[in-house]
KEVO-514241 format. One record per residue (C-alpha): residue in one letter; x, y, z. Coordinates in steps of 0.02 Angstrom, whole numbers, plus 50000, padded with zeros to 5 digits. Layout:
% residues N
AXYZ;...
% end
This chain:
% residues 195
X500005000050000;X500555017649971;X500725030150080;X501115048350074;X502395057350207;X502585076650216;X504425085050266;X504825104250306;X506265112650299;X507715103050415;X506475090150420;X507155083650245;X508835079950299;X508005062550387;X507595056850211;X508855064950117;X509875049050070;X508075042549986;X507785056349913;X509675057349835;X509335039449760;X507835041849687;X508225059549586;X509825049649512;X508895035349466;X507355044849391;X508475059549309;X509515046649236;X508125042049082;X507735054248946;X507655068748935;X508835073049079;X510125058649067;X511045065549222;X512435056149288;X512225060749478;X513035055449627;X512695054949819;X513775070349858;X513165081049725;X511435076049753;X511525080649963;X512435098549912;X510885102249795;X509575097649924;X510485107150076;X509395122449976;X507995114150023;X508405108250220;X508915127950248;X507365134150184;X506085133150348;X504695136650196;X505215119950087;X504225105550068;X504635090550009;X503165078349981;X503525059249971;X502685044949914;X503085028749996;X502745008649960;X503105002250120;X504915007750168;X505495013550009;X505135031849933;X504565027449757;X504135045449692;X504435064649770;X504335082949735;X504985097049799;X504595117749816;X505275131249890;X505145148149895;X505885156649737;X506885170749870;X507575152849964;X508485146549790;X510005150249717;X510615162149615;X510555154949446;X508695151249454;X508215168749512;X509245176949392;X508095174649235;X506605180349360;X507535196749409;X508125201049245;X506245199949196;X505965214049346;X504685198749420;X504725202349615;X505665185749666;X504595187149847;X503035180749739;X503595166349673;X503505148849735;X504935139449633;X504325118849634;X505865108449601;X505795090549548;X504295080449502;X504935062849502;X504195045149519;X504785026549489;X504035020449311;X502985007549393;X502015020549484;X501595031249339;X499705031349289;X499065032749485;X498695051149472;X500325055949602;X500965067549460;X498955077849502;X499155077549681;X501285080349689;X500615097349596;X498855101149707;X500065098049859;X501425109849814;X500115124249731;X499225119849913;X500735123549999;X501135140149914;X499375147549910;X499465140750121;X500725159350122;X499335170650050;X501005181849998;X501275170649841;X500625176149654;X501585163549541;X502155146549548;X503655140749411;X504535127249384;X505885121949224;X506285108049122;X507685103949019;X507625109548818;X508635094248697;X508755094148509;X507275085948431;X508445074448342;X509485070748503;X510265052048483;X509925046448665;X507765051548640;X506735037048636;X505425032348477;X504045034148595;X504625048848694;X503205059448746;X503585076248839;X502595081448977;X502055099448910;X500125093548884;X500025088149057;X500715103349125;X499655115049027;X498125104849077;X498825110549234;X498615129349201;X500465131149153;X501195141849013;X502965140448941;X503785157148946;X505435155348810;X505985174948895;X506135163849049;X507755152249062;X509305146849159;X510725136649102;X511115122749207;X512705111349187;X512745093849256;X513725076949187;X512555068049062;X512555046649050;X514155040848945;X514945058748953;X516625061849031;X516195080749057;X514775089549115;X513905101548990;X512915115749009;X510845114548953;X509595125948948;X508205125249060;X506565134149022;X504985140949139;X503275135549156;X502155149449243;X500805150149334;X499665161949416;X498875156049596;
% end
C-alpha cells in the first residue's frame, strides 16, 4: 500500500539519502540523462533543508520512497534560478519555485503526478504572499541520439495544469550527462503560473 509522508525545511535531511537515490535514478532516463552522485545530490538539496518554507512531499510503498517533489520559495533558491526572474523585473518574493517532480516508472498512471502538483500549489497559496508558481525543464534537440521512439514530453500535462511556457524565461544549468566524461551546460526553460 502507498502512503504519502510530508517533510519541512530541516525536516528533509532524515530522508535525504532517499531522496538522493531516487532523483539519480529517475533523472538518469530521457530527457535529463544526468549522471548524479550521492555528494552532489546532498549539496543540491541542503537548499531545500535551509529553507524553513520547503516542502518536500514523498510517496512511499512500504519503506521505500518510490516518487517525490519538491518547492521552495523562489527568494530561498540560488542564484542561477532567480536570475532569469530578476532580469524579467518579476518580484522574486512572489514566486513559489517547485523543484523536481519525480516518480519510479511502475508508479506512473496513479494520478501522484495531480496530487505532487495540488500539494505543492496547496502549499504556496497556504502563504497568501505568493502570486506565481514556476518550475523548468530541460530543452534537447529534437533529433537528440539518446531520445526514445516513443518519447512523449510532459508539456500537455502541464498545461492541463494551468501552466504556460515562457521562452523569455530560462537558466542554464550544467550537470554530467550518461556516457559523458564532462559535464555540459543545458538550457532550462519556465513554466508559469498564476495562483
Amino acid at each position: 500500500m502507498l502512503t504519502y509522508k510530508a517533510f519541512k525545511g530541516k525536516e528533509i535531511q532524515s530522508v535525504i539519502l532517499n531522496l538522493a537515490q531516487l532523483r539519480i535514478i529517475v533523472f538518469k532516463d530521457y530527457p535529463y540523462l544526468y549522471e548524479g552522485t550521492i555528494v552532489h545530490e546532498q549539496e543540491y538539496l541542503q537548499t531545500y533543508i535551509n529553507s524553513e518554507n520547503a516542502l518536500l512531499f514523498s510517496v512511499w510503498d512500504d519503506e521505500k520512497m518510490v516518487g517525490a517533489t519538491t518547492c521552495i520559495p523562489l527568494f530561498d533558491e540560488t542564484a542561477d534560478v532567480q536570475e532569469p526572474f530578476i532580469k524579467a523585473g518579476i518580484n522574486i518574493e512572489t514566486v513559489f519555485y517547485f523543484g523536481e517532480s519525480i516518480l519510479l516508472s511502475k508508479y506512473r498512471g496513479l494520478g501522484i503526478g495531480n496530487r505532487f502538483f495540488e500539494e505543492r500549489e496547496n502549499h504556496a497559496r497556504s502563504f497568501e504572499t505568493f502570486e506565481k508558481t514556476c518550475f523548468c525543464s530541460v530543452v534537447r534537440p529534437e533529433n537528440h541520439l539518446l531520445k526514445p521512439q516513443n518519447y512523449q514530453p510532459h508539456d500537455i500535462f502541464w498545461t492541463k495544469r494551468g501552466y504556460q511556457k515562457d521562452e523569455s524565461l530560462q537558466s542554464q544549468f550544467d550537470w554530467l550527462d550518461i556516457n559523458e566524461s564532462e559535464s555540459t551546460v543545458k538550457p532550462m526553460v519556465y513554466w508559469v503560473k498564476n495562483i
